[in-house]
C-alpha positions, 0 to 999 in steps of 0.5 A: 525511510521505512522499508514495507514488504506486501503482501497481496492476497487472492484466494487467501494466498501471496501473489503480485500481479503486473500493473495491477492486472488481474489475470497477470497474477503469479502465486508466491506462497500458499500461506501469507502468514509463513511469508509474514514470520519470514519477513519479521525474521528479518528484521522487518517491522512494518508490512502493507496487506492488501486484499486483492478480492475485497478490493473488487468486491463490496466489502473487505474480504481476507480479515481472518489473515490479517487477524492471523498475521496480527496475532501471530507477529509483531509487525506494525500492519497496513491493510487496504483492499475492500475498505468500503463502510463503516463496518469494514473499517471497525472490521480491519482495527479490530483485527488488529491493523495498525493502520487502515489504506483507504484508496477508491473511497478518497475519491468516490466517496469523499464526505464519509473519508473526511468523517473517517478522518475526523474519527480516527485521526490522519495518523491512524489512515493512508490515503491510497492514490493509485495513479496512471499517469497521474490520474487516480484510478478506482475500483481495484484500478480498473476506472481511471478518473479524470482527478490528478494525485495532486487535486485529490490531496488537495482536497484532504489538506489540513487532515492528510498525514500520510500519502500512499502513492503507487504508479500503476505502470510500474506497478510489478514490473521492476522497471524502477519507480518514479522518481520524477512523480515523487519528486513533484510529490514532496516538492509540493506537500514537504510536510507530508508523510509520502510512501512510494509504491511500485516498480522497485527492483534494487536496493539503488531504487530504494537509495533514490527514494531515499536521497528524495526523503519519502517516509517509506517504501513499498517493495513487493516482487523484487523481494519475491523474485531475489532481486533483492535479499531480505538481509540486504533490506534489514541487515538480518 
């Protein structure tokens, strides 16, 4: 299983917020980049940035960062956040983004995702479904919907390959993930390449997602808060 470290970015800064909860957000680190050369120290190879501001506005706003980070590092990137036309897209590759996370557009805007797809292949994109209570919430999860995460891969089957599950009520609470969602997940699309986000807090949240054969997993504040120590995740 791939152990992916994020990085949230507000105001070109690392912070996590608690549930997805704007006006809950901590700051970590000035710098995203210092925390990126930290985590590849390790022995990280893969990161998942997420631009927090381009998420809630119209268009991705922090490619300079990635373009640092891509530049700089040699850390396999997902970006997501702000990913909303054809521009942001090509914007996000040419920075050097290994992969692009494409969440409020896989349900809003489902003809030009399945375009995307076509043009770019599923193994360049994730589907981000962000759920509470598994339902897909949008907008910087601001607007719950009434699609379940099933109905929505549903609708991508035969061109999704990987699939990016948080559990907004997990999400920076440390309170462990949702085994249970995951579980139902990889029961029902066995071939799919399913990442877990949300709520991780120990390295026992990470052997159950495991022992559940998900592709990745995402951990963000249990890192930044020494729940768990990098060279506890990568042996560095």
């Amino acid at each position: 299983m791939d152990i992916i470290p994020a990085i949230d970015i507000i105001n070109g800064k690392c912070v996590r917020l608690t549930k997805g909860n704007y006006s809950q957000c901590k700051i970590y680190a000035e710098d995203p980049l210092e925390v990126a050369l930290r985590f590849e120290a390790a022995g990280c190879r893969r990161l998942h940035l997420v631009d927090l501001d381009g998420a809630k506005s119209s268009g991705v706003i922090h490619e300079a960062v990635l373009a640092k980070i891509c530049r700089q590092t040699g850390l396999i990137v997902d970006f997501g956040g702000g990913v909303k036309s054809d521009t942001d897209i090509r914007k996000v590759f040419d920075a050097g983004a290994a992969f692009v996370c494409i969440g409020s557009l896989a349900q809003s805007a489902r003809e030009q995702v399945c375009q995307w797809l076509a043009r770019y292949g599923g193994e360049r994109l994730i589907i981000g479904a962000d759920v509470w209570n598994q339902k897909v919430c949008i907008n910087g999860w601001k607007k719950v919907t009434d699609t379940t995460v099933y109905q929505l891969v549903d609708f991508y089957e035969g061109q999704l390959k990987y699939l990016m599950c948080t559990d907004i009520t997990k999400d920076g609470t440390l309170e462990g993930a949702s085994l249970g969602l995951y579980r139902e997940l990889r029961k029902k699309y066995p071939v799919l390449k399913l990442i877990a986000s949300g709520g991780v807090s120990r390295m026992a949240d990470l052997a159950g997602l495991e022992e559940l054969g998900m592709y990745g997993a995402i951990v963000g504040k249990a890192i930044y808060e020494n729940r768990i120590k990098l060279e506890e995740l990568f042996g560095n």
